[in-house]
C-alpha positions in Angstrom: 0.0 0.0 0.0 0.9 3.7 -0.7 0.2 4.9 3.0 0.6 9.0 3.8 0.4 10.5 7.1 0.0 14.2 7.9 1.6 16.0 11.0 1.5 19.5 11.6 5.3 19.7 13.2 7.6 16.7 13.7 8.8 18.0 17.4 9.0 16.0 20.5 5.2 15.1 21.5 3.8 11.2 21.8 0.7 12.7 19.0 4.1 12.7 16.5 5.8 9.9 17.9 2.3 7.9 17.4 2.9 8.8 13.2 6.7 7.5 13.4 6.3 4.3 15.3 3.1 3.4 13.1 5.3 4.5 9.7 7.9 2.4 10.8 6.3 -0.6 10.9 4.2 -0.3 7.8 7.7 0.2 6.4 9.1 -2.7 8.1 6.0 -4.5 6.4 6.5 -3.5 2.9 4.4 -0.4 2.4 5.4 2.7 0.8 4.7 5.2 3.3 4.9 9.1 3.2 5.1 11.4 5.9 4.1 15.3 5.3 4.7 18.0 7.6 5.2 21.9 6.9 8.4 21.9 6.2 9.5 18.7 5.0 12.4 17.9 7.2 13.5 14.1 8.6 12.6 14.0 12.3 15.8 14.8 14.3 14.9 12.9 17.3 13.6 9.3 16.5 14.5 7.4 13.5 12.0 7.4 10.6 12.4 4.7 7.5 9.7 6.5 5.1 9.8 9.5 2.9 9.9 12.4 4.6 8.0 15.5 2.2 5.8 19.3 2.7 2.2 19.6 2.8 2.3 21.4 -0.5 3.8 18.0 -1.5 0.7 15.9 -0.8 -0.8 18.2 -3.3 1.3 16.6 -6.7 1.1 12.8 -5.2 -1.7 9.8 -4.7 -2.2 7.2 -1.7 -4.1 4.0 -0.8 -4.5 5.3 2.9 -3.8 9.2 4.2 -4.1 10.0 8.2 -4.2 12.6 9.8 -5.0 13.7 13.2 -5.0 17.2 13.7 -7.0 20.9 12.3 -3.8 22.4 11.2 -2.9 19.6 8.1 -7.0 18.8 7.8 -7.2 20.8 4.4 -3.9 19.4 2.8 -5.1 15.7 4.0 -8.7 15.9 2.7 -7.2 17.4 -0.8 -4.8 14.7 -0.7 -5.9 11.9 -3.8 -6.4 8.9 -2.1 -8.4 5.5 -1.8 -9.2 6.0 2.1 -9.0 9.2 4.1 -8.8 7.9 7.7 -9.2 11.0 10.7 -6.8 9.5 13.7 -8.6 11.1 16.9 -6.2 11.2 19.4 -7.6 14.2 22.4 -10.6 15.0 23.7 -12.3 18.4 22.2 -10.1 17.9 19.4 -10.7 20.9 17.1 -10.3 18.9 14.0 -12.8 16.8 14.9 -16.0 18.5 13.7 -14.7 18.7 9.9 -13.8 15.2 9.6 -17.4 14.3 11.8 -19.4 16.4 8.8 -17.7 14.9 6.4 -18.9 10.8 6.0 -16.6 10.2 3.5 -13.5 9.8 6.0 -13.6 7.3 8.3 -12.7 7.5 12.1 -11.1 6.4 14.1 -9.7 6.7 17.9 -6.5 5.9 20.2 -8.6 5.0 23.2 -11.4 2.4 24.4 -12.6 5.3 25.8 -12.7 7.8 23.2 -13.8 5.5 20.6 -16.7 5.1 22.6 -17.7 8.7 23.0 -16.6 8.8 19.2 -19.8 6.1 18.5 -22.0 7.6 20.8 -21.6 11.1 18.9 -21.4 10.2 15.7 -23.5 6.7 15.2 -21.2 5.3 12.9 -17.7 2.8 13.1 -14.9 4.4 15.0 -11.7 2.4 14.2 -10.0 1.1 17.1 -7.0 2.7 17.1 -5.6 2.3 20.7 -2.2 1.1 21.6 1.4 2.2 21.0 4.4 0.6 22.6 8.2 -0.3 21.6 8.7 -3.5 23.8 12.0 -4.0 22.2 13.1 -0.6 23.6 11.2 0.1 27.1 12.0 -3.0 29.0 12.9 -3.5 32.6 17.0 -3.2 32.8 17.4 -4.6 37.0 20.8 -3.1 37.4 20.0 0.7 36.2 17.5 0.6 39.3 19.3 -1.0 41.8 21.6 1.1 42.0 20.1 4.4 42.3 18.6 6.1 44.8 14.8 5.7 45.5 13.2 7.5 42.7 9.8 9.1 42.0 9.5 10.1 38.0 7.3 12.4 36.4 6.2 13.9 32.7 8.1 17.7 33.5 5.5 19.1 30.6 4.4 22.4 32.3 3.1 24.3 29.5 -0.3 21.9 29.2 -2.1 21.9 32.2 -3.7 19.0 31.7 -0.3 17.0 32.0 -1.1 17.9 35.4 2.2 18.1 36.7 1.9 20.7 39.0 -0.5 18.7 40.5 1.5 16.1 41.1 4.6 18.0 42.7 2.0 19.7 45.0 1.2 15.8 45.8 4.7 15.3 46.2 5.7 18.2 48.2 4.4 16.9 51.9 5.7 13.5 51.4 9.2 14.0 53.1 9.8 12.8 56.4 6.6 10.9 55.8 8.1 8.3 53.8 11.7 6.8 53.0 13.8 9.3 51.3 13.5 9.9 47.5 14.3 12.0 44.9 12.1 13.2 42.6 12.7 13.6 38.6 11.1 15.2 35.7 11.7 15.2 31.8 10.8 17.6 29.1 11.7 18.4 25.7 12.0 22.2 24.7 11.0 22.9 21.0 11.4 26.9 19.8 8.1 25.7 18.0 6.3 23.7 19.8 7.3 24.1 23.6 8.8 27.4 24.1 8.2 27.4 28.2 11.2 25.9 30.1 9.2 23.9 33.0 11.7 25.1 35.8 10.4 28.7 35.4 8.1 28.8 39.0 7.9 24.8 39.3 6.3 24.2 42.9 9.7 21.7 43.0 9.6 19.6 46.3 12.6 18.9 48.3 15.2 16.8 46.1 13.9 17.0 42.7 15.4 17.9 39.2 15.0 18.0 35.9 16.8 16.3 32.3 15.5 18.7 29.4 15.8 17.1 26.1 16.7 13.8 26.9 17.7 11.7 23.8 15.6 8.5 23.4 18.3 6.6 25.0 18.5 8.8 27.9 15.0 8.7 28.3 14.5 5.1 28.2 17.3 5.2 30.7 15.5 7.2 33.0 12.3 4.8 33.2 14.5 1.9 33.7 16.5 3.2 37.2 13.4 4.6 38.4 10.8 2.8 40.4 7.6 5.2 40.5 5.9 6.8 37.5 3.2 9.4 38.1 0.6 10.3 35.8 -2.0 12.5 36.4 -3.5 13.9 32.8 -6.8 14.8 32.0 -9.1 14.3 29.0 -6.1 12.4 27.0 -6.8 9.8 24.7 -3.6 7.5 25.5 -1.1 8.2 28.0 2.1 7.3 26.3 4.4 8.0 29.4 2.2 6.1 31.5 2.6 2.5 29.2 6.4 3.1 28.7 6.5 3.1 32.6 5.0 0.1 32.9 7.0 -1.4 30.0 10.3 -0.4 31.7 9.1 -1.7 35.2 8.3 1.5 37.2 5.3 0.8 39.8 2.8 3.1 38.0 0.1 5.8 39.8 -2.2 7.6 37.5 -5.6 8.3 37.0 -8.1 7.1 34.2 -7.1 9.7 32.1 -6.0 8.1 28.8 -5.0 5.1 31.2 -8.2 2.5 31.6 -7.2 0.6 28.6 -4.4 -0.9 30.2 -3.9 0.1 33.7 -6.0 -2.3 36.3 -6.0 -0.9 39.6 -4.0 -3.5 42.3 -2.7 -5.7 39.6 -0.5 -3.4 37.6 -1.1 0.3 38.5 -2.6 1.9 41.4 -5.5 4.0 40.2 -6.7 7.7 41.7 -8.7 10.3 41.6 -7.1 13.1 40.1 -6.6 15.4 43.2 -3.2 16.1 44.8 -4.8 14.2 48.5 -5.4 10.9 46.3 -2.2 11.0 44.3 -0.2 11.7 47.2 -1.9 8.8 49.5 -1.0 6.5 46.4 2.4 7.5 46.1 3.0 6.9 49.9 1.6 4.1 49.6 4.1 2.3 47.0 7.2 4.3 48.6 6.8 3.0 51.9 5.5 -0.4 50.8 8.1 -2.2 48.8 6.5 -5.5 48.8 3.7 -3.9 46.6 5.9 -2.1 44.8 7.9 -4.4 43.3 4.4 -7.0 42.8 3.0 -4.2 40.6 6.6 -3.4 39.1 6.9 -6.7 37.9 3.2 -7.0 36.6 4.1 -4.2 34.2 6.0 -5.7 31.1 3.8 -8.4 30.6 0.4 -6.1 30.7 2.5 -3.7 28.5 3.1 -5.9 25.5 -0.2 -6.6 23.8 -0.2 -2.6 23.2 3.2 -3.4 20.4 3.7 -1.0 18.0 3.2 -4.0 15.1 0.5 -5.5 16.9 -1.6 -2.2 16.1 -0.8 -1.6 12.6 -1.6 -4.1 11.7 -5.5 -4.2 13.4 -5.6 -0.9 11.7 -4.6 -2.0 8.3 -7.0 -4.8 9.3 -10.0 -3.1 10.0 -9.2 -0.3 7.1 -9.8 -3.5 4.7 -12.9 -4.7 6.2 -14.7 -1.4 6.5 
């Protein structure tokens, strides 16, 4: 298949890295797959084996499948000549949404349980399943890098979307110490000139022993899950929370809420689930830094509940399901 994809930057956000990891493997398949952006340019910070082209591009060249996700590339996708136009919902109130909703002759589709059911409910018609996204092969448990570190408390550092909540979480954080074993907390975020211009240090409510690592490579990143052994998520109204699976791929003992979560987190078994207020996160945080027995039970649950969320596994239900619609 000629497959294109549409992406309004190619910066550092799990939205783009959802388009690379998918491209990838319809590469690794055999398709022929195309990725436009504004200006054309190779992602810089995670491999890409397609074409790389502009939006004005799209204009001059014909697919069997074009996605897109987003308002911003919405008029380039639907002038795009091809076979299947296939809208990839990946937020709530997404403000491409209502174009591709009035228009029946693209198909839907969503990257939660969740959302694909509000999808349905809206609009009465299929919503694609489009949930998942995971590199197994690259966030895995790694024993040593967490034995010997301190104990360690990570977090998304993305401050310039409030519904990352991570505020709330270091306001969760902030009355922990002296209450539990000593930890140090960390937080990671990417700065973009274009996409995230707001260094998250600027007035973080930082608690005692934290830090940051801006623009960690993927290496470093992946680095970062594996020697840490809590991961704290506390979005709201996401469609898939890509920090949160990576966690539990690399072995961290997860906390979150059910934003973007429910499809794979299961409260007691692999994740400890709360309500997204900074009295419940911080009871559930206590609970797995004091507790080590229960940490390590829903560390260890994490790989295995991870892996059925593979990269490859989804696209290929979503080359699947584009074939029987």
């Amino acid at each position: 298949m000629r497959i294109a994809l549409f992406l309004p930057h190619v910066g550092v956000f799990g939205g783009v890295r959802r388009y690379l990891e998918l491209g990838n493997e319809w590469v690794d398949m055999g398709h022929d797959v195309t990725l436009h952006h504004p200006d054309g340019a190779a992602p810089a910070w995670l491999p890409f084996a397609g074409r790389t082209a502009t939006l004005a591009a799209a204009g001059a060249s014909a697919s069997d499948l074009a996605l897109s996700g987003d308002a911003v590339t919405y008029p380039a996708f639907r002038a795009h000549d091809s076979r299947r136009h296939l809208y990839y919902c990946v937020i709530e109130s997404d403000p491409g949404l209502p174009a591709a909703i009035a228009d029946t002759n693209v198909t839907l589709m969503a990257n939660s349980g969740p959302l694909r059911r509000q999808l349905a409910r809206r609009v009465r018609r299929e919503v694609l399943d489009g949930a998942g996204g995971i590199r197994v092969e690259r966030f895995h448990p790694e024993p040593a890098r967490r034995a010997g570190t301190p104990l360690r408390v990570l977090v998304n550092g993305r401050r310039s979307r409030a519904k990352k909540g991570t505020d709330l979480v270091l306001r969760a954080l902030s009355r922990l110490a002296g209450r539990v074993p000593a930890f140090e907390t960390v937080l990671f975020d990417a700065l973009d000139p274009r996409t995230n211009r707001q260094d998250p240090r600027d007035g973080a409510p930082l608690p005692p022993n934290a830090r940051f690592v801006l623009d960690p490579t993927q290496d470093e990143l992946v680095a970062l899950y594996q020697s840490s052994h809590v991961f704290v998520a506390a979005e709201r109204k996401a469609g898939w929370c890509n920090t949160a699976l990576e966690a539990l791929a690399s072995g961290c003992a997860l906390v979150c809420t059910t934003s973007g979560t429910t499809d794979f987190a299961r409260h007691g078994e692999n994740a400890l689930v709360c309500w997204r207020n900074r009295w419940s996160l911080r009871a559930a945080i206590a609970r797995l830094l004091i507790d080590a027995a229960l940490r390590e039970r829903l560390a260890a649950a994490g790989p295995a509940s991870a892996a059925p969320w593979a990269w490859n596994t989804l696209a290929r239900r979503i080359l699947a399901q584009v074939d029987a619609a």
